[in-house]
N, C-alpha and C positions, 0 to 999 in steps of 0.2 A: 425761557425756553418754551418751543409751542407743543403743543400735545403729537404735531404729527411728526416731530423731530424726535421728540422719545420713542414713539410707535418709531420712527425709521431705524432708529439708535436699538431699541429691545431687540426688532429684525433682526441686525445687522449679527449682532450676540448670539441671536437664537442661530444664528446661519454660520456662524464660526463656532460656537460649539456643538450643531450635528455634523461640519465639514473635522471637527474633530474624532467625532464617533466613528463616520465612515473610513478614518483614517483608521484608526484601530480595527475595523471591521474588513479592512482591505489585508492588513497586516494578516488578521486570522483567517484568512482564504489564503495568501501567501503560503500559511504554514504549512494548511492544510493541504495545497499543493507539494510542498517540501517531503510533508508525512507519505502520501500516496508515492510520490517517488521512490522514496528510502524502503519501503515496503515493496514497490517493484523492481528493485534492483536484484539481478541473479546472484544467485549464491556466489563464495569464491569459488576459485577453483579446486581448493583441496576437498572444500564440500562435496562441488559437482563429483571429483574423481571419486571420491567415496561414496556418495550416492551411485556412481554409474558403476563403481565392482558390485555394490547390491543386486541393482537390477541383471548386469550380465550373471551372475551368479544364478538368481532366481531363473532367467531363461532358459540359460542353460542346464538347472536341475528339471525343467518341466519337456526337456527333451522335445523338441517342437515336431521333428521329422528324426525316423529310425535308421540308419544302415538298411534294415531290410526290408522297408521302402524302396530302396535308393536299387540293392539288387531284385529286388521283385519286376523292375521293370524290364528284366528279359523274359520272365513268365508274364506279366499282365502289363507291360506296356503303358497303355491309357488308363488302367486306372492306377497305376504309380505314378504319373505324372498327374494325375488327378490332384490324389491326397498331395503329392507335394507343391503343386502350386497353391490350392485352397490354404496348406500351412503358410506360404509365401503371402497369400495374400490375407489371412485373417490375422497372424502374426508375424510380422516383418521385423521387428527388432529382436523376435526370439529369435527368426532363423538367421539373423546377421548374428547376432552375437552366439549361437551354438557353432554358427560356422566356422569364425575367427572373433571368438571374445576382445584380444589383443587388439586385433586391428579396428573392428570398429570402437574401440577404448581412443584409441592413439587417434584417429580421424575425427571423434568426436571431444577428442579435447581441444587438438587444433582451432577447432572454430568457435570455443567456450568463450565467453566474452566475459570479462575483468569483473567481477564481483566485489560482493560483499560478505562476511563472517558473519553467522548467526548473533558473536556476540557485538561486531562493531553495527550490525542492524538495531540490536536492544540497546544500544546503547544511544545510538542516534538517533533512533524515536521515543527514548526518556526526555531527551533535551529536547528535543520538537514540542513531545506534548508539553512540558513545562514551560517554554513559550507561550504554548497557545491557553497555557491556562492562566499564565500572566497579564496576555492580552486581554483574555475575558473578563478577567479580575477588574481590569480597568477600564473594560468598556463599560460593565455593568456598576461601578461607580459613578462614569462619569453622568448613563443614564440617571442613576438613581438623582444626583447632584443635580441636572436639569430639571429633572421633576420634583426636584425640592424646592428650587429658585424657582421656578414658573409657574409651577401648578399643572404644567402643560405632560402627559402622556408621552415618553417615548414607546416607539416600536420596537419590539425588539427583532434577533434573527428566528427565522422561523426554522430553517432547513438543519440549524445545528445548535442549537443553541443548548447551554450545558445547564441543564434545570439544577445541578448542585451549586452553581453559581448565583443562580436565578434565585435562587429560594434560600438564599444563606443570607443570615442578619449581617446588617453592613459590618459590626465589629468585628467578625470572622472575614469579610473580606478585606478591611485594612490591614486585617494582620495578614495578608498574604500578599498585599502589595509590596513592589521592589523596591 
């Protein structure tokens, strides 16, 4: 065999096992993707409805606009419609919800969109991140394993990379491989 068959044949190895790393490293942007989803999913609905008796509650204990406001403007006219549109326009959900709690309840459920539970949230990004920590587990093996056989330096990620991974003796990361 000639020396530039080895050098093509070492390449070849060296280029299928970083096309292996990026494969792992594709997987943990995948996740990572997966996570930021699961985290922007809206609450359920029974949440949102219970959040939203909070807040009409709070509105309407903070009285946004008075009854006698509302008759003052046969005495002062312009300045009750003053103070009442400035409440209109500085706080709008106070005075929809002091005006009919109920109804914008009922209108703003209508258009509530299909959620998620606090607990199916925590629950589905426990399983996310133990993915992603599995994946790392085995990237950072396989780098290390490169750079055992070669001598050659891998790069690692810069933007996330999980320095308790990074920095953990290989024995603690076998033992966390699947």
């Amino acid at each position: 065999m000639k020396v530039s068959d080895t050098i093509a044949t070492f390449r070849q190895a060296l280029r299928g096992a970083q096309s292996e790393i990026d494969s792992l490293r594709t997987k943990i942007e995948d996740l990572g993707e997966q996570r930021r989803h699961v985290e922007s999913v809206p609450r359920s609905r029974a949440e949102f409805e219970s959040i939203l008796d909070h807040w009409i509650a709070e509105a309407q204990a903070r009285k946004p606009f008075t009854a006698s406001a509302l008759w003052s403007i046969h005495a002062r006219p312009h300045e009750a419609l003053a103070a009442i549109n400035g409440s209109v326009s500085s706080a709008p959900f106070d005075i929809l919800a002091a005006w009919d709690g109920d109804k914008l309840k009922r209108l703003m459920l209508e258009e509530a969109p299909v959620g998620m539970s606090e607990a199916e949230r925590r629950k589905s990004l426990a399983r996310i991140d133990a993915e992603i920590e599995a994946v790392e587990v085995a990237e950072e093996l396989a780098c290390r394993a490169l750079e055992a056989e070669t001598g050659i330096t891998t790069l690692r990620r810069a933007d996330d990379l999980n320095l308790a991974i990074l920095l953990a003796p290989d024995a603690e990361l076998e033992g966390k491989r699947r």
